[in-house]
C-alpha positions in Angstrom: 0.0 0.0 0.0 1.4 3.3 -1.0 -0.1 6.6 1.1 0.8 9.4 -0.8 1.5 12.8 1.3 1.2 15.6 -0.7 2.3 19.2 0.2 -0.6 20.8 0.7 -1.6 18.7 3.3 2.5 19.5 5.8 3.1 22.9 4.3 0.1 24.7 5.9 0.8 23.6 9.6 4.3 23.5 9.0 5.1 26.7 7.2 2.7 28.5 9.6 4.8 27.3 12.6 7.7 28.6 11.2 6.6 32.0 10.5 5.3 32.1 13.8 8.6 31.6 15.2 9.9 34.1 12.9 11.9 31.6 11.0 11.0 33.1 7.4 14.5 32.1 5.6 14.3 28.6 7.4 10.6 28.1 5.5 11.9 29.6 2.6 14.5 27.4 1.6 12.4 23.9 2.4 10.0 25.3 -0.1 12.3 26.1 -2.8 13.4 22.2 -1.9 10.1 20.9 -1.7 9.4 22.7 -5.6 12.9 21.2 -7.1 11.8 17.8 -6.2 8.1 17.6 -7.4 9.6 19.3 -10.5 11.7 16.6 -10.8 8.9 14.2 -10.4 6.1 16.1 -12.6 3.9 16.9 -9.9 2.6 19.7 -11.3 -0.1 20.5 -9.1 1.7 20.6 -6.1 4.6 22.4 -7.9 1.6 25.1 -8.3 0.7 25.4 -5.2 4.3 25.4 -3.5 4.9 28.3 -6.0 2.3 29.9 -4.7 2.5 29.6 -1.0 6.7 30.4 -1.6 5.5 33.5 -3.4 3.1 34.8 -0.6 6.0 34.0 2.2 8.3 36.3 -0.2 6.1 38.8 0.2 6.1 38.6 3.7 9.9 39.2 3.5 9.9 41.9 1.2 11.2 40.2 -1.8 8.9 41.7 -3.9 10.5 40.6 -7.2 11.2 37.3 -6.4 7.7 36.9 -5.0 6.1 38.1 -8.4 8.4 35.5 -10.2 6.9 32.6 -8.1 3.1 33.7 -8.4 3.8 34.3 -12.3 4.5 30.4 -11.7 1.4 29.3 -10.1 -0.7 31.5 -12.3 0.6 29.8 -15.6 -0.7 26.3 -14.1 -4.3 27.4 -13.0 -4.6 29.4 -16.2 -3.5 25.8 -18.0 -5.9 24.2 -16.4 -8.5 26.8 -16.0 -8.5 26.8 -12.1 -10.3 29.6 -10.7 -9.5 29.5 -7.2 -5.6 29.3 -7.9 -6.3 32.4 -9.6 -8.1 34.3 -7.2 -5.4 32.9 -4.5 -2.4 34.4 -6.7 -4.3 37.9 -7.0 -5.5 38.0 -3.5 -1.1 37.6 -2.7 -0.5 40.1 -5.8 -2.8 42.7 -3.7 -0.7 41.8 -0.5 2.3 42.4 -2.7 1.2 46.2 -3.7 -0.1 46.9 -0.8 3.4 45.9 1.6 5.3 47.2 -1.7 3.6 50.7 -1.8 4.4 50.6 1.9 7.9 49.8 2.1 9.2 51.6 -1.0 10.6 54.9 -0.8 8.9 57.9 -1.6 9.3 59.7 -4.2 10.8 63.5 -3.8 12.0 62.7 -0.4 8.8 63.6 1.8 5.4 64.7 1.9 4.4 67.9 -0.4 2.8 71.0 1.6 -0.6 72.2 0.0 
């Protein structure tokens, strides 16, 4: 008998533990893991989803380009296969994204403009 543990069902608990100890990098890199070897095995799916879940915790680091690579990722798969939900999931982290990013840059000019 063969049980078959897929990523979705460790990375939420596990990923989630990690950022709540402020281990960020730690989660980081056992994703980008986690992605090579279902790449290497043509899980495509799950590829997907670790894409996107990687994307959202760059976000939460403030590697805004890096995170936009990853969700570009995921959104080629659920566009492949018509998947609706990935979509929305990848947008709702893309709003995330400009929201922290619009934060976090720099502003233009150096301050705020008197009126």
């Amino acid at each position: 008998m063969v049980i078959r543990v897929t990523l979705p069902s460790v990375w939420p608990n596990l990923a989630n533990r990690y950022i709540e100890l402020g281990e960020l990098a730690a989660v980081e890199r056992d994703m980008r893991r986690c992605i090579q070897l279902l790449r290497e095995i043509e899980n495509e799916l799950d590829e997907a989803i670790g894409h996107q879940k990687r994307g959202r915790l760059l976000v939460y680091q403030g590697m805004f380009e890096a995170a936009d690579v990853e969700l570009s990722m995921s959104t080629h798969y659920w566009e492949q296969i018509n998947d609706k939900q990935g979509l929305c999931l990848d947008e709702s982290y893309r709003a995330l994204w400009r929201a922290l990013y619009e934060r976090c840059a720099p502003r233009a000019g150096g301050g705020q403009s008197g009126a």
